[in-house]
LUMDRENVEX-860199 format. One record per atom (N, C-alpha, C, O, CB): residue in three letters; x, y, z. Coordinates in pm, whole numbers, plus 50000, padded with zeros to 5 digits. Glycine has a CB too. Layout:
residues N
alaXYZ/...
***
This chain:
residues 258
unk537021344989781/unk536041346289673/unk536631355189564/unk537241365689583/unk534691352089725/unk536371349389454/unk537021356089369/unk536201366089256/unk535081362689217/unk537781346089313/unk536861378789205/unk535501389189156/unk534871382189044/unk534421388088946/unk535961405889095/unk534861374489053/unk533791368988909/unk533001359388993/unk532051353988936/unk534681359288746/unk533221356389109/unk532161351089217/unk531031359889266/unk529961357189320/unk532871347389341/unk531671372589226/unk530441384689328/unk529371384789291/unk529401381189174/unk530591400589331/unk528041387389331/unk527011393189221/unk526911403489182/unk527311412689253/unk525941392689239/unk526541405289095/unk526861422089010/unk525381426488986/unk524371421688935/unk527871421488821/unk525641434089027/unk524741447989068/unk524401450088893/unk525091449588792/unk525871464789169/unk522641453288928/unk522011455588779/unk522271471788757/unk521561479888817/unk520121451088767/unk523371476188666/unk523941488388677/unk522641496388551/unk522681508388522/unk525921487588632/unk521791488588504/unk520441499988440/unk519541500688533/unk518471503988480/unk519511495488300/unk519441499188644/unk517931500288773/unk518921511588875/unk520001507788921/unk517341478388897/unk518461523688897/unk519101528188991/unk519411523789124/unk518821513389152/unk518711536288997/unk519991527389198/unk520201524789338/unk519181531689436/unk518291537889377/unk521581529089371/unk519151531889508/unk518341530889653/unk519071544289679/unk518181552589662/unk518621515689779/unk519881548889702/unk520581560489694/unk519981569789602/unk519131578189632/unk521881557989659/unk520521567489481/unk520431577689367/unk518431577289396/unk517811587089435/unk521311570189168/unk517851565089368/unk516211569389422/unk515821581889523/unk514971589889483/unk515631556489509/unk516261583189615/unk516401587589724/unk516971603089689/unk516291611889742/unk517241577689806/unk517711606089636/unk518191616289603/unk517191620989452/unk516551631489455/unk519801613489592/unk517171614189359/unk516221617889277/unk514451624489318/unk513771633889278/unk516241605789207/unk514301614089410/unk512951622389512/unk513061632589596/unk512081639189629/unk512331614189609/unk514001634389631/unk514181644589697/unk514181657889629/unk513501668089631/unk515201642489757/unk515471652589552/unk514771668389436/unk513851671589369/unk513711682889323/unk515291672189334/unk512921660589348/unk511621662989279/unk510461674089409/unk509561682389395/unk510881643789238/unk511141668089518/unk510131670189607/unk510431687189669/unk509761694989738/unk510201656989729/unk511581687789612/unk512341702489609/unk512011712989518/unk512071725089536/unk513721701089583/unk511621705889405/unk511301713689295/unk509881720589299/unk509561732289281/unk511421705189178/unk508991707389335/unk507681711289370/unk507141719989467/unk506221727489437/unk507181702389392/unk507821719789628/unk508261732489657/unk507961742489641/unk507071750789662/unk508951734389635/unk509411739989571/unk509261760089541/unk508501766489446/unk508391778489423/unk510571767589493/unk507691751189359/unk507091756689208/unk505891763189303/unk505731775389310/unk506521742389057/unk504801750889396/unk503751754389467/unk503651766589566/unk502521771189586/unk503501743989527/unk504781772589631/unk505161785389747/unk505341796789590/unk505011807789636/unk507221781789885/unk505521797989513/unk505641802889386/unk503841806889320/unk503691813489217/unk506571789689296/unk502791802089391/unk501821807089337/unk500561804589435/unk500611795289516/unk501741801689204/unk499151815089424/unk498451809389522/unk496951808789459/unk495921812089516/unk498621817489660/unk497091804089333/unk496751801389230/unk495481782489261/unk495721773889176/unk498411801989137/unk494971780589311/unk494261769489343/unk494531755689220/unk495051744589226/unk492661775089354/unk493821764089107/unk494361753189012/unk495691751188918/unk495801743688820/unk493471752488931/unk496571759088971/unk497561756988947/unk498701748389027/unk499731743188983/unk497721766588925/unk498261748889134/unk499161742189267/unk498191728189257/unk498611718689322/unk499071752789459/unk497311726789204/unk496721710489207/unk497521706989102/unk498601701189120/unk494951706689177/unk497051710088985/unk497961703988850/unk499261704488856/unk499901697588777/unk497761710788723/unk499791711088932/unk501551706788962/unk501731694789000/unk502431685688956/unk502331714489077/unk500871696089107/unk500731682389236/unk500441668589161/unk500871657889204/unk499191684789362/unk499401670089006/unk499261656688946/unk500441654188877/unk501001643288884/unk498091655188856/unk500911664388804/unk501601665488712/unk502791655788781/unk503091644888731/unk501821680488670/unk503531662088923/unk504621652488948/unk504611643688952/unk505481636388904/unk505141652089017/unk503091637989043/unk502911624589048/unk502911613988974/unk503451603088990/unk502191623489079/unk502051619688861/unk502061612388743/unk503371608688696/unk503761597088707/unk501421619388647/unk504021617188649/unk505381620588567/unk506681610788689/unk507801607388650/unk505671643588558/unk506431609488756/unk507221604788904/unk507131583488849/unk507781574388798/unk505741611889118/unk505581587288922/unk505451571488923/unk504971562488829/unk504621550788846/unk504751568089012/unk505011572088686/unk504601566288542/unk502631563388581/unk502011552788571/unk505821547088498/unk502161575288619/unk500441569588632/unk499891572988568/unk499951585288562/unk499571571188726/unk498821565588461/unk497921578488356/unk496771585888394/unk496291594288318/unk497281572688228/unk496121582688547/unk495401591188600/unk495411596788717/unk496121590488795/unk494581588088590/unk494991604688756/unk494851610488893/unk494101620988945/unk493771629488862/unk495841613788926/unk493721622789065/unk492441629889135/unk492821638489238/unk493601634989326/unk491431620189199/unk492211651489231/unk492681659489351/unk490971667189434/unk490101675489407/unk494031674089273/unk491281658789527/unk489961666589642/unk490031677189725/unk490661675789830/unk489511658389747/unk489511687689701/unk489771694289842/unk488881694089958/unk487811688189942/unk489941707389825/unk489131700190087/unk488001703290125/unk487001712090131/unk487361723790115/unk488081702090183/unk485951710390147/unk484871722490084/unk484371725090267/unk484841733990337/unk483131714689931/unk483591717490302/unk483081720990475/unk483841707690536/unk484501699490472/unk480911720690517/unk483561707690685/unk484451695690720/unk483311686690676/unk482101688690663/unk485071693790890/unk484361671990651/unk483941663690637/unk483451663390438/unk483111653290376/unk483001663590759/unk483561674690392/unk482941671590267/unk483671674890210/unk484241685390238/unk481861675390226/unk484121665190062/unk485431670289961/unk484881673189835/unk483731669589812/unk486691658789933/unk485611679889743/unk484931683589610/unk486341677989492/unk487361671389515/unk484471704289607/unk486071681289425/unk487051669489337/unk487501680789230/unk486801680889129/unk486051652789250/unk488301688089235/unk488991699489227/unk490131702489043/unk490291711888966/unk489961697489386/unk490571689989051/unk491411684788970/unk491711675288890/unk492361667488960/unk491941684489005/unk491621670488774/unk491801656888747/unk492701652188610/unk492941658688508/unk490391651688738/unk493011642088639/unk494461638888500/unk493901628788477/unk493371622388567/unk496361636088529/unk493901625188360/unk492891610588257/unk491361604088351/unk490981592788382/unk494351590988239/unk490841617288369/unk489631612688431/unk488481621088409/unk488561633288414/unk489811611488568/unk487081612988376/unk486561620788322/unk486091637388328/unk485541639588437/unk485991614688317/unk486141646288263/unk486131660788340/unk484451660788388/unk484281672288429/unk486631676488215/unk483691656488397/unk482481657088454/unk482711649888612/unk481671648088677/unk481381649288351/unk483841646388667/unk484081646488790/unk484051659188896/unk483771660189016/unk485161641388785/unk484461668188798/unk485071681588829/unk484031690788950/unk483001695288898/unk485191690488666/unk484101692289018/unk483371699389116/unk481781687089184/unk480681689589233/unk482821716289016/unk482411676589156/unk481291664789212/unk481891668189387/unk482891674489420/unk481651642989130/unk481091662989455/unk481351667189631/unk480881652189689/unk479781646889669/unk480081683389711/unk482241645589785/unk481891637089898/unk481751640990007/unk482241651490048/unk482561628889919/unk480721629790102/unk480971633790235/unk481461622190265/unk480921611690231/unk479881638990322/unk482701623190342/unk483861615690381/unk483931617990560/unk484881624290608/unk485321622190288/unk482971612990638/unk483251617290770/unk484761607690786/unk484341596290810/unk481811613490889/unk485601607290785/unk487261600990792/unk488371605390859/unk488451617690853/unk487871601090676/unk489121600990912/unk490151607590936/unk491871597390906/unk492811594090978/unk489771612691095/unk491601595890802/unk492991592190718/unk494331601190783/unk494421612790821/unk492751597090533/unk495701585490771/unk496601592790846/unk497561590990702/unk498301599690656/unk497131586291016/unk497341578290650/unk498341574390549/unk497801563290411/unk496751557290388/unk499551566890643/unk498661564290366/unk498021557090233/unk496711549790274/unk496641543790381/unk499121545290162/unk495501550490172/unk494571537890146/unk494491536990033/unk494471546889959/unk493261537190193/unk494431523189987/unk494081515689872/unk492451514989868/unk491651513989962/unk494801500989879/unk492191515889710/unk490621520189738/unk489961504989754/unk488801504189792/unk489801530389589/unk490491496489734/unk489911482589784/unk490221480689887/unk489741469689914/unk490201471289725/unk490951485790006/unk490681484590161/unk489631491290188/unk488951484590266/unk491721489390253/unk489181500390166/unk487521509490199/unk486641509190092/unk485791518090077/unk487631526990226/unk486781498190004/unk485531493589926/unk484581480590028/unk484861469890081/unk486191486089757/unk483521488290017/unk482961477890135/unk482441483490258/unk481501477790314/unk484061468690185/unk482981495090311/unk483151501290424/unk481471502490508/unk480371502790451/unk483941516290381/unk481691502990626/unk480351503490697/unk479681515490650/unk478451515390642/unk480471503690854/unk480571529490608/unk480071540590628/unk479601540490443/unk480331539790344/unk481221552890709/unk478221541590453/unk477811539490316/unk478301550790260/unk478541549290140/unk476341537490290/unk478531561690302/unk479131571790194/unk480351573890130/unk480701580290031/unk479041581890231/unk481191563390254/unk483001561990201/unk482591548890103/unk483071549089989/unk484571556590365/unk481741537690140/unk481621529090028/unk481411536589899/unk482381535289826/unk480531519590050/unk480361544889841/unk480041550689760/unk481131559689736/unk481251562189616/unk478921554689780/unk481761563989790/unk483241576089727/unk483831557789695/unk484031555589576/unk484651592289907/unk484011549389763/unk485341539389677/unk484931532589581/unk485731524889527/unk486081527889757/unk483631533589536/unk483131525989379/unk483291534689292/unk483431530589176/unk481581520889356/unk483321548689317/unk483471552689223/unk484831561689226/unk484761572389167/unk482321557689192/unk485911558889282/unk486931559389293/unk486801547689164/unk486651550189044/unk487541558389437/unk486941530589250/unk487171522489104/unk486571521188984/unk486911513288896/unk487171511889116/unk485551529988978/unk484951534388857/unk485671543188769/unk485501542788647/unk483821540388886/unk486521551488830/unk487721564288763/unk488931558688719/unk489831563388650/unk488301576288878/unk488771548088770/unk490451539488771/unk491441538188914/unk492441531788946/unk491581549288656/unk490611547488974/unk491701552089094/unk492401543489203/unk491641541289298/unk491041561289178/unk493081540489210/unk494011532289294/unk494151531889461/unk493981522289537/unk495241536189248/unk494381540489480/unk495491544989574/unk494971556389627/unk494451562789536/unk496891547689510/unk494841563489760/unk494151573489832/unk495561579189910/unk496381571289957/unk492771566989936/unk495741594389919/unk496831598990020/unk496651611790097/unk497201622290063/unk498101600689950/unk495901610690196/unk495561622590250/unk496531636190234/unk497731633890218/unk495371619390384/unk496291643690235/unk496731660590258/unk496401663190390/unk495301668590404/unk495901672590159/unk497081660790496/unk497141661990619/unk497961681690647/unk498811687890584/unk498121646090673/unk497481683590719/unk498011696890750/unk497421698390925/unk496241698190959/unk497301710090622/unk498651699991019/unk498521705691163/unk497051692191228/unk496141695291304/unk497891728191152/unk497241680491178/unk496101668491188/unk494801678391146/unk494041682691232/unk495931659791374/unk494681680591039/unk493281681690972/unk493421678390785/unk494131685990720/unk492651699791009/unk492941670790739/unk492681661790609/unk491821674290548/unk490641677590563/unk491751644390632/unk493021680290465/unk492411698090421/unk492101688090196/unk491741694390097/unk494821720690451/unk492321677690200/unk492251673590092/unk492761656890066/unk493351650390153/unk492911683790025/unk492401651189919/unk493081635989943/unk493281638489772/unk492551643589688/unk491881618890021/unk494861631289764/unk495261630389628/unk494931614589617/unk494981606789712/unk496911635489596/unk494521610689462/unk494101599189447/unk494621594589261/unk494331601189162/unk492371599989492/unk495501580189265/unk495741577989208/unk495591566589147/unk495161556789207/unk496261581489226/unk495991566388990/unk495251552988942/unk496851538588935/unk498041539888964/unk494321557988729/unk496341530988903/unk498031520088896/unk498401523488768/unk497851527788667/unk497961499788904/unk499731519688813/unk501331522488729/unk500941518088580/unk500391507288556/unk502931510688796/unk501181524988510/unk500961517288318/unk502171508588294/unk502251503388183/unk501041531388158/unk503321505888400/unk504021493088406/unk503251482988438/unk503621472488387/unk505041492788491/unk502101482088519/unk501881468588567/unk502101466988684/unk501151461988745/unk502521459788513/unk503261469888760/unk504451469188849/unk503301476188984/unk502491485388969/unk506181480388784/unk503581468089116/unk502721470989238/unk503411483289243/unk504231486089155/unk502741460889378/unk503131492089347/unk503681505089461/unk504491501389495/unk504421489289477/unk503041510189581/unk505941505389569/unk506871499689636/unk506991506989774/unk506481518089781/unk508071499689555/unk507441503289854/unk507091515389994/unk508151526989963/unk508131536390042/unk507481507990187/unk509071527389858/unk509451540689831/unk508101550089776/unk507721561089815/unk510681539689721/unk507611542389683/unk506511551289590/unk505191553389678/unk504171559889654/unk506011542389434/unk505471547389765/unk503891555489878/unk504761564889947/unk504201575489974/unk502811542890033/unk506011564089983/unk506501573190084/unk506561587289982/unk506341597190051/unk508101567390160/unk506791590589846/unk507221595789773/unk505451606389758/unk505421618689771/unk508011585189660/unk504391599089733/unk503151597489706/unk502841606289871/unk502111616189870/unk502631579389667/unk503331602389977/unk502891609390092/unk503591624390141/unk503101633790205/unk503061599290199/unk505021622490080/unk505401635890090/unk504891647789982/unk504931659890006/unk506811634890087/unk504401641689857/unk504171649589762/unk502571654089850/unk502251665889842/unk504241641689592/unk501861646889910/unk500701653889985/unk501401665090098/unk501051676690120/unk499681641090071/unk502331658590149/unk502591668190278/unk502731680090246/unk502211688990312/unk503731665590358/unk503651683190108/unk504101693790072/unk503001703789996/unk503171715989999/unk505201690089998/unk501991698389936/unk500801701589892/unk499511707289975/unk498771716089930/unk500521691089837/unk499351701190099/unk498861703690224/unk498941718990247/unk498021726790224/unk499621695490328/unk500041721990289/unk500341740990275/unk499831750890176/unk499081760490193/unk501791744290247/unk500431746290069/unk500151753189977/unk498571754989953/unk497961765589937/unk500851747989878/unk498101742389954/unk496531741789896/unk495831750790012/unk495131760489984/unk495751723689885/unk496121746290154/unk495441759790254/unk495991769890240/unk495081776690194/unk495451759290401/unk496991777290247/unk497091790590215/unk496051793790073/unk495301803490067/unk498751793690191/unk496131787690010/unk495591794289848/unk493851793089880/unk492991799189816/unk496221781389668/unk493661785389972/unk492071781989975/unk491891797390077/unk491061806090053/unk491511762290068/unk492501797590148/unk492891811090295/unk492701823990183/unk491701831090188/unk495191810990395/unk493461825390111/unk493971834090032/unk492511837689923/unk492141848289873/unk495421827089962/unk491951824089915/unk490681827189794/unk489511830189886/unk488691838989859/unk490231812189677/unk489461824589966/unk488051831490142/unk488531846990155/unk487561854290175/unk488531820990383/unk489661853290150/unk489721864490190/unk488961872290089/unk487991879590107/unk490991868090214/unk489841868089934/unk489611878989832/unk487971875389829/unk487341885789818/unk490591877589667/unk487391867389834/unk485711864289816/unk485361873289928/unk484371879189883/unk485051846189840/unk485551877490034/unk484941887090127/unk485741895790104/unk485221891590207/unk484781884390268/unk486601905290074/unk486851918589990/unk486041918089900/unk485311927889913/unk488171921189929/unk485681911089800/unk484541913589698/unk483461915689732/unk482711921989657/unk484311905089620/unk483071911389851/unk481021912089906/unk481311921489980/unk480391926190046/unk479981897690011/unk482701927389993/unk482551941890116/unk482711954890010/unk482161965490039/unk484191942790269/unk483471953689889/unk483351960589780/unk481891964289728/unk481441974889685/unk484051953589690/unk481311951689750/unk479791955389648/unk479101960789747/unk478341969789711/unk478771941789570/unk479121957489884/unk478301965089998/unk478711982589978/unk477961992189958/unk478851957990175/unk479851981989990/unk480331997389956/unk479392007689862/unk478632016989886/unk481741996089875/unk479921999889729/unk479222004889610/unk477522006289647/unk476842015989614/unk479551993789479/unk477031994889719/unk475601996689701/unk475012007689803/unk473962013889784/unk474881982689720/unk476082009489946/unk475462020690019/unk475832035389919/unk475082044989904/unk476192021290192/unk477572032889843/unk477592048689809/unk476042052689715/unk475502063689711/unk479232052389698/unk475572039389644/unk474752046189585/unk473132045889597/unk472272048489514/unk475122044089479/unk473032041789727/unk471772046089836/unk472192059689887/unk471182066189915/unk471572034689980/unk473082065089905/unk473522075589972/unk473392089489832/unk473012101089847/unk475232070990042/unk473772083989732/unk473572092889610/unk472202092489590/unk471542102889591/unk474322088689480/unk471762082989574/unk469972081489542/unk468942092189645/unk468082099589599/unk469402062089588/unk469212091089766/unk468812101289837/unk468782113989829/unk467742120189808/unk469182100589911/unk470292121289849/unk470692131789787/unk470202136689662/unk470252148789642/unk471772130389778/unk469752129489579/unk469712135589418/unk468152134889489/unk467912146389527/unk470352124689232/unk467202127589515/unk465562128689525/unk465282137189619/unk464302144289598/unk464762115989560/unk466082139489762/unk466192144889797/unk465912163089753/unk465052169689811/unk466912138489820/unk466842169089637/unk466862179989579/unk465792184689510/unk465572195989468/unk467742179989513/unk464952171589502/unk464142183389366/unk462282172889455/unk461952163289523/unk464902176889063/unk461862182489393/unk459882177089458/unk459562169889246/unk458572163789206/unk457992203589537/unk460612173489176/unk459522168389033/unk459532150989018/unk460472143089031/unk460312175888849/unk458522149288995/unk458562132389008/unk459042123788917/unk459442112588948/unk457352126789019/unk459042130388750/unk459162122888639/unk461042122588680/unk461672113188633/unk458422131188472/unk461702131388753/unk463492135988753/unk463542123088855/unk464642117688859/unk464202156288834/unk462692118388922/unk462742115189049/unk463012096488994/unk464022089689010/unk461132121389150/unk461622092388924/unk461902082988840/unk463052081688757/unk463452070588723/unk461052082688777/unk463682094088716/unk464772090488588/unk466002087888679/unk466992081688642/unk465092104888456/unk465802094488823/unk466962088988856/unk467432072188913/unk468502066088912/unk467212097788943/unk465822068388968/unk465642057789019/unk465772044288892/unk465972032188905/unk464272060089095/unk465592051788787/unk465622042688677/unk467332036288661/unk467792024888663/unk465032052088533/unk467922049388645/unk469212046588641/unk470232040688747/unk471362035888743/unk469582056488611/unk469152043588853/unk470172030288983/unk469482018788931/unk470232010588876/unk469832031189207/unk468832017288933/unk468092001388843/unk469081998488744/unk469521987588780/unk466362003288742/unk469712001988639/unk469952000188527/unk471491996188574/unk472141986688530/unk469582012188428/unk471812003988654/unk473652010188670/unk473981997588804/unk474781988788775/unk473922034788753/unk473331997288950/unk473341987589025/unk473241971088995/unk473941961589032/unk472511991389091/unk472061972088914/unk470931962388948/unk471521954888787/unk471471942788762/unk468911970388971/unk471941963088717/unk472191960288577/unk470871952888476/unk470851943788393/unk473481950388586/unk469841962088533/unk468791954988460/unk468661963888309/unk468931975688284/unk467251954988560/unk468291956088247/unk467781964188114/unk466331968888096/unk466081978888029/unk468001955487992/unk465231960688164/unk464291966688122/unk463731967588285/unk464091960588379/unk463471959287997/unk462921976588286/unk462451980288441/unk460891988088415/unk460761995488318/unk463781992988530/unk459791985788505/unk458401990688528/unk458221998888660/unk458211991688760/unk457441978488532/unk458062013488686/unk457712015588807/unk456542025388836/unk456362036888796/unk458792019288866/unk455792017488917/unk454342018188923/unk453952027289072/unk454622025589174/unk453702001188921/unk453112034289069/unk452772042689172/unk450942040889201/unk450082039189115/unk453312058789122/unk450782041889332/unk449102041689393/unk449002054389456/unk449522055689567/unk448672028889518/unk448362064889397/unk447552076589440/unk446432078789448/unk445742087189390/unk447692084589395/unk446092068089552/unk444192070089540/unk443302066789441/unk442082068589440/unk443732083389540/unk444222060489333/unk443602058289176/unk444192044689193/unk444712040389296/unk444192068989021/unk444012037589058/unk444442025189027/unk445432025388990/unk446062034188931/unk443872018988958/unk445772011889029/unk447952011788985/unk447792015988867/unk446792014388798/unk449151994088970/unk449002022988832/unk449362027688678/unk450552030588695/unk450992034788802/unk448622039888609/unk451522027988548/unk452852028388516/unk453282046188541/unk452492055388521/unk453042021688348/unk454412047488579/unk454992059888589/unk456032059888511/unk456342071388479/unk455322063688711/unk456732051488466/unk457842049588377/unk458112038288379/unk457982031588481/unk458922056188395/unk458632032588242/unk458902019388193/unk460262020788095/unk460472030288021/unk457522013388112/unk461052009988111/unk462152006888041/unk461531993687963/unk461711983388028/unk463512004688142/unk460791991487829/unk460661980287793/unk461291975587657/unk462031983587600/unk459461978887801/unk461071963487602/unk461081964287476/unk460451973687409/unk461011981987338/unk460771954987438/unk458791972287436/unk458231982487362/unk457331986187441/unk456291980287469/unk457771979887235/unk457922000187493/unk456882005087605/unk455672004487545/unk454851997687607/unk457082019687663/unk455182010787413/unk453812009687418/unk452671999487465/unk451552001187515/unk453662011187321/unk453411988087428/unk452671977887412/unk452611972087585/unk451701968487660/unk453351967787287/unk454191973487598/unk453791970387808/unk452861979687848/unk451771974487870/unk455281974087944/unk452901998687874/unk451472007187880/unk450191995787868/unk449361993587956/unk451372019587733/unk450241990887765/unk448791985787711/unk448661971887767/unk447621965287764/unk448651985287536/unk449931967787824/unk449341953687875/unk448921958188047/unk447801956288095/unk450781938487861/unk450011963888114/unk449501970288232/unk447771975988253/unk447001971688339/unk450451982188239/unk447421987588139/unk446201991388144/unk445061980088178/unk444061982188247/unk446011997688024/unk445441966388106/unk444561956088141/unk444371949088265/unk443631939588291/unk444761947988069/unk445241955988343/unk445441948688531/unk444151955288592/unk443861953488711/unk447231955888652/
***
């Protein structure tokens, strides 16, 4: 056979090789961008960003999980932003790609209802975020603005970009549960030191109007209220002891009418 018999290789379509190596470093890059922050919406929008930018897609969807079984919709690229914090219940346990027209239809009326309006978004293509077998999220994408089907490189590509996302997104979800309970153990703090001050200061003195001014100011300083009424029963009829109002007079005078 002679070389003008051979077939010749389409030298503008990469090779299967160079593919292969080109994903890999993408999938390298992302990486270290996502272990680089623990930032929630920043490690989603990476995650669209490649995808997109990867497999030429103009939209895409990122779910996390919120309780088991229920996802919230976290992220989104050419989709409407009133998606944004919408919540499924997905009782599922996805291992690998779904197409949203294989679970359009589905017995479980609530995965039917997540896949209409999946094809209501544009969305294509479903890829779990599997982590240690638990579905901690599902990336969801719309078809290629080539036209051109998926190829089983571009789901395999599409499934590692979840795998690698999987980590990251639980640590950062781990990471955002902690700091949310340091914050409610912070404000518990603050609110005993200043039950513990409130005492102490009423504690010191028998005068009542000092007694109110102080109670006013945990109202004001805790409670962050601006206007405040506090009313006392001594054998007489309720009546104001001090008021924070717009216009005290006129509160005095609406109280007097109780």
């Amino acid at each position: 056979m002679t070389d003008s018999s051979r077939p010749r290789r389409d030298l503008t379509q990469p090779s299967q090789a160079q593919t292969g190596i080109s994903d890999s470093a993408a999938l390298l890059e992302l990486s270290s961008i996502l272990n680089s922050s623990q930032e929630l919406e920043f490690i989603l929008g990476n995650v669209l960003l490649t995808a997109m930018g990867k497999l030429l897609v103009s939209r895409a969807v990122v779910l996390v999980e919120q309780t088991q079984w229920t996802y919230t919709v976290r992220a989104t690229k050419g989709i409407p932003v009133s998606m944004i914090d919408r919540s499924f219940t997905l009782a599922v346990d996805w291992s690998g790609t779904h197409l949203v027209s294989d679970i359009d239809g589905d017995d479980d009326a609530q995965v039917a209802s997540f896949a209409q309006c999946c094809r209501d978004c544009g969305v294509y293509a479903l890829i779990p975020m599997i982590l240690k077998d638990r579905m901690v999220g599902i990336v969801g994408v719309g078809p290629k603005i080539t036209g051109q089907p998926y190829s089983h490189a571009d789901t395999v590509f599409l499934e590692s970009i979840a795998a690698v996302a999987a980590s990251a997104v639980h640590n950062a979800l781990t990471i955002g549960a902690l700091q949310g309970m340091n914050r409610r153990l912070d404000t518990k703090v603050q609110e005993m030191n200043t039950l513990f001050e409130l005492s102490r200061e009423m504690n010191e003195t028998f005068d009542t109007q000092k007694i109110l001014r102080v109670l006013g100011y945990a109202l004001m300083g805790q409670m962050r209220a601006m206007r405040y009424a506090v009313f006392s029963i001594d054998g007489s009829p309720i009546r104001p002891r001090r008021l924070k109002l717009p216009d005290a007079d006129a509160g005095a005078r609406e109280v007097d009418k109780l």
